[in-house]
KEZA-898424 format. One record per residue (C-alpha): x, y, z. Coordinates in steps of 0.001 Angstrom, whole numbers, plus 500000, padded with zeros to 6 digits. Layout:
% KEZA-898424
XYZ
...
% end
This chain:
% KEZA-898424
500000500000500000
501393503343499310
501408505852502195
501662509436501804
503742512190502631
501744513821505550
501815510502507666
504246510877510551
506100513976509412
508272514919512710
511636512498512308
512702511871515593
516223510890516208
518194509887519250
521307512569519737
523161509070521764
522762506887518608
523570509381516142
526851510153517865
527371506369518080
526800506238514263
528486508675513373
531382506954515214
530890503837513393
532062505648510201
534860506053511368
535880502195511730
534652501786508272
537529499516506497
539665499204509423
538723496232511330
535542494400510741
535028492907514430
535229496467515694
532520497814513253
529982495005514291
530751495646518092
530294499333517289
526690498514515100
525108496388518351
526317499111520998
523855501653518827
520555498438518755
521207498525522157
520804501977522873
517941502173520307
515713499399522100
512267500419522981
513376503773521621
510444505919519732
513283507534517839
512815505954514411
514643508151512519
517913507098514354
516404503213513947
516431503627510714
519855505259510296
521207501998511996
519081499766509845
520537501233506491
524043500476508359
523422497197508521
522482496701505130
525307498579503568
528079496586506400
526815493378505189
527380494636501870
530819495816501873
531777492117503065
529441490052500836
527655488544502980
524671487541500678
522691485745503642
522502488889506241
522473491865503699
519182490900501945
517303489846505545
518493493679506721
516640495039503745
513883493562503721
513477494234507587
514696498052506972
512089498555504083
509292497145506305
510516499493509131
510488502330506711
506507501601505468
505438501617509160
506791505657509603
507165507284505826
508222510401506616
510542511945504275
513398511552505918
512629507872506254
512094506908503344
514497508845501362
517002506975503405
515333503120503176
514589504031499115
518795504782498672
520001502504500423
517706499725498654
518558501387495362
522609501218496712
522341497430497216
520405496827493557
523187498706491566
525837495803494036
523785493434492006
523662494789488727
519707494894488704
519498498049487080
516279497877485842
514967497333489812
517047500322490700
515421502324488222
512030501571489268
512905502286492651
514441505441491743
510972506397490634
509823506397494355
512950507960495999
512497510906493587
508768511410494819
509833511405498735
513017513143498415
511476516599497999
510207516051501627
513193514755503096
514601517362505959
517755515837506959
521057517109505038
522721514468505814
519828512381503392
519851514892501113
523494514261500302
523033510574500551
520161510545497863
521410512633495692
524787511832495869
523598508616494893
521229509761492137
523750511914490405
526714509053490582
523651506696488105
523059509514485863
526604510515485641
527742506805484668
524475506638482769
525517510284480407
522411512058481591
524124515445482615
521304517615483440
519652515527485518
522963514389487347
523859518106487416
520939518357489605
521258515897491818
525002516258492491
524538520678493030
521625519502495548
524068517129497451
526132519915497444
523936522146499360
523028519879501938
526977519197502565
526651523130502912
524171523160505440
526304520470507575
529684521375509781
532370518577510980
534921516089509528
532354514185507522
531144517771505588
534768518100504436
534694514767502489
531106514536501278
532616518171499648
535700516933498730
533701513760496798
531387515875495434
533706518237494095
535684515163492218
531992514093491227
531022517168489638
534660517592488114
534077514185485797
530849515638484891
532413518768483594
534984516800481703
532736514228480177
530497517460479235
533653518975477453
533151522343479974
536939521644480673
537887524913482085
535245523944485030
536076520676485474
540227521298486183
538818524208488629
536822521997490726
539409518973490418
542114521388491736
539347522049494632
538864518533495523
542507518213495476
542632520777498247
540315519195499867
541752515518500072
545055516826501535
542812517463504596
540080514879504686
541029512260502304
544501511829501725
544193508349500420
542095509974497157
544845512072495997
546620509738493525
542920509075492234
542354513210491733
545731513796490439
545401511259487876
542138513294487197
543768516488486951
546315515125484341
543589513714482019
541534517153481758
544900519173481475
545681516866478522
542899517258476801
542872521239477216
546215520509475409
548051521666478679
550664518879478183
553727520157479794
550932520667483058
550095517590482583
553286515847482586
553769517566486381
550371516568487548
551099513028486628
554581512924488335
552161514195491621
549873511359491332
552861508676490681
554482510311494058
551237510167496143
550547506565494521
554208505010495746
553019506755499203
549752504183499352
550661501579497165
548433502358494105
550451500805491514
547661501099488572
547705504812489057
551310504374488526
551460502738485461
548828504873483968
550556507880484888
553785506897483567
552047506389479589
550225509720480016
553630510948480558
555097509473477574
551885510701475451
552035514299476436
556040514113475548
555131512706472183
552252515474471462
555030517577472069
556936516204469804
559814515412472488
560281512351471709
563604511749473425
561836512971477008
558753510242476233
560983507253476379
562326506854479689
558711507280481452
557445505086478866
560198502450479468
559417502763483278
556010501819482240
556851498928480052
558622497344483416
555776497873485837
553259496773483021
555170493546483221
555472493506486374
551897493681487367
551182491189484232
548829494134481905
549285492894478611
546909495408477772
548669498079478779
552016496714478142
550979496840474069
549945500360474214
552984500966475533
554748498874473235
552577500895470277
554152504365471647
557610503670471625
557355501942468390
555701505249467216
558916507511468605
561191504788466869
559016505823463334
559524509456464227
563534509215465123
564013507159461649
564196503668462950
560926503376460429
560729499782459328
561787498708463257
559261500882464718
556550500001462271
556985496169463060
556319497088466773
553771498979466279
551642496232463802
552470493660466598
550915495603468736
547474496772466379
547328492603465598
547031491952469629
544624494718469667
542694492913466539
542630489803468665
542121490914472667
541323494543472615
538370496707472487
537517497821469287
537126501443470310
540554501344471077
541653499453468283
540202502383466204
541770505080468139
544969503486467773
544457502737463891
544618506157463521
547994506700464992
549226503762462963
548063505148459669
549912508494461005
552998506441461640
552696505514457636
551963508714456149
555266509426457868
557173506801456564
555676507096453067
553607503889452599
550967505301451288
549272501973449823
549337500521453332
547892503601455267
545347503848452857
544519500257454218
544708501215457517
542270504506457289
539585501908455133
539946499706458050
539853502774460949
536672503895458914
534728500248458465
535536499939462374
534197503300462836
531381503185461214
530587499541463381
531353501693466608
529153504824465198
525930502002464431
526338499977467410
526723502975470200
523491504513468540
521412501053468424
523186500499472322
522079504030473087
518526504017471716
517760500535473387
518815501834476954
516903504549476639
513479502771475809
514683500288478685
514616503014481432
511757504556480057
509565501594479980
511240500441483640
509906504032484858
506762504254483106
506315500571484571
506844502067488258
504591504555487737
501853502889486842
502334500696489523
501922503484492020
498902504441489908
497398501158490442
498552501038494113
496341504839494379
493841503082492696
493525499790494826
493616502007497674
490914504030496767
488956501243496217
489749499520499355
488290502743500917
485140503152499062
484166499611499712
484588500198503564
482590502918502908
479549501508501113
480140498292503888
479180501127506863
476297502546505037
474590500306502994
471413501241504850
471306504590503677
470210504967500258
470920508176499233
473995508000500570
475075505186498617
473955506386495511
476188509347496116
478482507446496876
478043505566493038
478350508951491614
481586509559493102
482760506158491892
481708507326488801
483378510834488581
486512508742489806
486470506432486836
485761509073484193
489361511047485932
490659507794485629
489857507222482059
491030510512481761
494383509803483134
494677507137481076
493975508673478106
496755511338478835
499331509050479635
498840507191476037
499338510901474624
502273510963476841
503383507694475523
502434507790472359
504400511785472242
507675509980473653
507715507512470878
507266509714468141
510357511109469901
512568508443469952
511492507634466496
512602511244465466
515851510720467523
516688507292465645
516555509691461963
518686512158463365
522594512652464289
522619513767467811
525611516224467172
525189517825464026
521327517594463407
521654516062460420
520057512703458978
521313509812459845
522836506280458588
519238504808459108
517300507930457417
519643507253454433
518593503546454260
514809504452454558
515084507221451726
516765504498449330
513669502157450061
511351504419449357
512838505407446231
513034501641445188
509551501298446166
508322504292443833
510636503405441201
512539506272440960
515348504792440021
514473504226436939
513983507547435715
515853508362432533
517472511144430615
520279513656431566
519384513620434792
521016511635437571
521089510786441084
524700511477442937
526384509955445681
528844512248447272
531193510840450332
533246513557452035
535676513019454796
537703515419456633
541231515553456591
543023515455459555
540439515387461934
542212512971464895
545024515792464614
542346518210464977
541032516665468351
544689516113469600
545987520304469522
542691521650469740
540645519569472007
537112517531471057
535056520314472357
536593522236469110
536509518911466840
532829518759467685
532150522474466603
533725522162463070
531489518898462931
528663521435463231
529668523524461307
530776521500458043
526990519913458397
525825523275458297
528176524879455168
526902521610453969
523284521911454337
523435524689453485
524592523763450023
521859521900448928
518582521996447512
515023520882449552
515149517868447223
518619516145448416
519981515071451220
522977515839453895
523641512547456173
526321512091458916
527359509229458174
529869507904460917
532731509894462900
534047512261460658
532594511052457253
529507512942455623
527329511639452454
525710513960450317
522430512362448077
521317514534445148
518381513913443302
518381514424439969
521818516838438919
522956516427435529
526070514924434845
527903517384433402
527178519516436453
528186516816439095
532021518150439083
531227521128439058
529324520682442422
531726518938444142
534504521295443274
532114524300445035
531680521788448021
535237521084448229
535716525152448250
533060525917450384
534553523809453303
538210525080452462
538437528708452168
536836530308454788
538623528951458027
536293527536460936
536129529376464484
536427526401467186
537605527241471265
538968531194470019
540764529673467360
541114529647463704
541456526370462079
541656525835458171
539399522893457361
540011520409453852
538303517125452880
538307514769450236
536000512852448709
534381510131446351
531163510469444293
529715508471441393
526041508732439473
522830506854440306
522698504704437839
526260503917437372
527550504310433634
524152503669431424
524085500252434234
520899499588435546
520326499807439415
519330496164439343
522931495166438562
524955497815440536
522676499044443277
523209502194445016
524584500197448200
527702498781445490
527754502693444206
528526503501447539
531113501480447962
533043502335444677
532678505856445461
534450504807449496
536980503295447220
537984506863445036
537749508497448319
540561506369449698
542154507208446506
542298510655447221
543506510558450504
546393508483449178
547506510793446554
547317513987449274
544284514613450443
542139518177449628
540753516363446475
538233514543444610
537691511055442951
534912510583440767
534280506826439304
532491507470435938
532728504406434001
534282500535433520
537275499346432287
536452495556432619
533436493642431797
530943494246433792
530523490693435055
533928490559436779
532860493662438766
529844492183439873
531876488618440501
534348490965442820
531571492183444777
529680489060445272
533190486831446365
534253490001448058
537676490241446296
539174493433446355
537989495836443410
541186498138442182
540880501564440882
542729500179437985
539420498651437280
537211501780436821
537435505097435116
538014508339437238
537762511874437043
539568514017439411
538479517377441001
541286519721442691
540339521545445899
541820524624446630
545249525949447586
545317526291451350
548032527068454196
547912524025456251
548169523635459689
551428522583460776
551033519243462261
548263518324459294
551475518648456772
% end
């Protein structure tokens, strides 16, 4: 039955006990005996006692002791007994406190969808909680789910209102809730890309730690290091991490080590100090081995192998460095398999193998564009799981209203059966009840119905740029099979344009990704721009773009992708306060293909012959176009290439080529 806020809304609590407890955190990870000893001096003082406030302080204890020591048989008992304490007196306070501490013990579990649906109830009591010290409990523990879960705003929220309840507090314990908060709220800046923010309130909680949680600081400096980095602050970050490595020797934190020691060596090499970068990364290479993280240890391996490319040991350096991208292949995670495909293909371009970085960049992109689909489909699916999980909570507290009011209206029509009139007012009112409640129904199907028309809009569209998606694309080519107009004949042709800019990773390394996202935005909107109501701008992965035109003539196709290739060039983009000149190249080809009908060559084949003069531009220099206009074989070995997958050659087709303009490059994009 669900209770409501008004019921018992004084929280007593028992000053005795609360010292006691507040004792007991103290012990916490010292000495286990001592912390149960501690925990049964406060039920002893809290017998008979009408303070259930403080009773249910100790009962959330309980639950979260047995916790931290697995015990599986005591910790589940505890809740069950602290949620049934916590429905006999739901105040605010009360419940705010059983409702966290049950979520707490869910997220131990990994039952996230039960923690969401309890989530649902904390939020509607946690408005009335008093206490500060719940306050920060709840939220605290609200914001860490939506932090790890990307949903800013709302963890924003919850983590600011922690923060004012620390503020209303005064001892020890204020000083590290603040000091964790401050760390919280410093990863949220970072992962929001509001860096500035984030390396002020890391240097904060840094502060803070030296005071109250000394034990942290390796944890904070590491922090620290990472957000300097990626503000580009390298030679900061190189001193931050030499903190953290001091501070982890100090408490034994060897992983903090080791991870500190790379981040050195990478902020050396983005300096292009490559000499400095070895030693620290050498140092690494020893504790890696050491502690037994092959993981680690190949990364490592892949830097130094870079610096041996860069110092002209080329064809050494290279064989380290594809020993290390083939145990990536094999036991890594593919996002980091991409991210380090990108610094082999920069190795290359270095060395001048052009043939087999243009391998690597078709491989970065096919893995990117995997990544790009499967964090979108990963994305949309967790999002329709927590909204069903909550809309599934709330109409269980709807039906629990419901059953309630029921409950009450048959007691009612029990005591006066005997009176008529009465109980045919009473019939009304069950009446007027139903119609709200059809009512209420019928909004929440609006509600529902509103949200899915949302996520269905969501699923067309690129989150960053605004522009249509992979999947949009896909739908817009079935429709035009559907309606046949592919088959439409004379001068006219559809075009297939695939842009990708140059440079981008280097882009993201000087400049940051907060300034990597902004020219994102802005080449979809030069691009947009461009076109008429009829085609078709997609994002179609990372930093790739596809532009669809319906019906251009041929003769004018080059001449549009020239103006395309200028309109992105010349006028330099404006990303963090800086001026950054922006090329790409790209690979387009007609729909249908050379006089071939789309039943033999289909647009998805046109696409990938145009991917394939796009990689022949970026071999050749980049700031260019590749346009695939006819056949130089029969067209049954084509078709035989595509459907053995064998490798198709440029040699096979005919190509046009379409300069971009002269530009001043950036430096480190030479």
């Amino acid at each position: 039955m669900l209770f409501t806020l008004s019921v018992h809304a004084s929280n007593p609590l028992d000053a005795d006990a609360e010292a006691a407890l507040d004792a007991y955190l103290l012990l916490i990870g010292q000495d286990q005996h001592q912390e149960q000893q501690q925990l049964e001096r406060v039920r002893t003082q809290l017998l008979n006692s009408p303070a259930y406030g403080s009773q249910t302080r100790y009962l959330a204890m309980q639950v979260l002791h047995h916790l931290s020591y697995d015990e599986q048989e005591t910790w589940e008992p505890a809740l069950i007994k602290l949620m049934e304490h916590a429905r006999a007196h739901p105040s605010g306070d009360v419940m705010s406190e059983a409702l966290a501490t049950k979520i707490y013990a869910l997220l131990r579990q990994d039952d996230l969808n039960a923690a969401y649906k309890t989530m649902v109830e904390l939020e509607l009591f946690l408005p009335n909680a008093e206490q500060p010290r719940v306050r920060y409990f709840a939220h605290n523990l609200l914001g860490t789910i939506y932090l790890r879960d990307n949903q800013f705003e709302l963890a924003s929220q919850n983590l600011h209102a922690a923060m004012e309840a620390v503020i209303e507090t005064e001892g020890e314990r204020a000083g590290i809730r603040r000091t964790h908060l401050q760390s919280q709220l410093a990863q949220l800046y970072a992962d929001m890309q509001n860096l500035e923010q984030g390396l002020e309130l890391i240097e904060q909680a840094i502060s803070g730690a030296k005071i109250y949680l000394p034990d942290h600081l390796p944890e904070y400096y590491l922090s620290k290091g990472y957000i300097e980095g990626e503000l580009g602050l390298h030679e900061a970050s190189i001193q931050t991490h030499y903190q953290a490595i001091a501070t982890a020797h100090e408490y034994g934190y060897q992983g903090i080590v080791l991870l500190s020691l790379n981040n050195i060596g990478a902020a050396h090499i983005l300096l292009n100090q490559y000499q400095q970068a070895i030693e620290p990364l050498k140092q690494a290479l020893a504790l890696a081995t050491e502690l037994e993280d092959e993981l680690t240890l190949q990364l490592i391996q892949m830097n130094l192998g870079y610096i041996a490319v860069k110092q002209g040991s080329v064809d050494q350096g290279l064989q380290q460095m594809r020993q290390s991208i083939e145990y990536f292949r094999q036991h890594g995670r593919r996002s980091d398999l991409e991210r380090f495909l990108g610094d082999f293909a920069d190795a290359l371009q270095h060395a001048g193998y052009t043939r087999e970085e243009a391998a690597v960049l078709r491989e970065q992109r096919e893995l990117n564009r995997e990544l790009f689909t499967a964090e979108r489909e990963r994305t949309l699916a967790e999002m329709q799981q927590r909204f069903q999980a909550r809309e599934q909570a709330h109409r269980i507290q709807r039906l629990e209203q419901d059953n309630a009011l029921q409950e009450r209206t048959i007691e009612n029509k029990q005591l006066q059966n005997r009176l008529f009139l009465l109980a045919t007012l009473a019939a009304a009112l069950a009446g007027v009840l139903m119609w709200q409640l059809y009512r209420k129904v019928r909004h929440i199907n609006r509600r529902l119905k509103e949200a899915n028309k949302q996520l269905e809009f969501q699923s067309l569209r690129d989150p960053l740029t605004g522009l249509y998606n992979r999947r949009s694309f896909q739908q817009r080519m079935a429709k035009r099979w559907q309606h046949k107009e592919h088959r439409h004949q004379g001068e006219e042709r559809d075009a297939l344009i695939l842009l990708d800019i140059d440079f981008f990773k280097q882009i993201n390394d000087q400049h940051g990704h907060a300034a990597g996202d902004d020219i994102l935005v802005e080449v979809a909107k030069r691009l947009q721009h461009s076109l008429r109501h009829q085609d078709q701008a997609i994002r179609w992965g990372g930093e790739e773009f596809l532009l669809y035109l319906h019906r251009i003539k041929a003769k004018d196709l080059n001449a549009l992708v020239e103006r395309t290739l200028y309109l992105l060039a010349e006028k330099p983009f404006q990303a963090g306060g800086q001026s950054i000149v922006v090329t790409a190249t790209a690979g387009f080809i007609t729909l249908p293909f050379a006089d071939i009908s789309e039943e033999q060559l289909n647009w998805e084949k046109g696409l990938q012959l145009a991917d394939l003069a796009l990689y022949a531009g970026k071999a050749r220099g980049r700031n260019q176009a590749c346009g695939v206009t006819g056949l130089k074989v029969p067209l049954e070995t084509l078709i035989s290439g595509f459907d053995q997958q064998q490798s198709i050659s440029l040699e096979q087709l005919e190509c046009c080529d379409v300069a971009g303009p002269e530009v001043q490059r950036h430096p480190l994009s030479s």
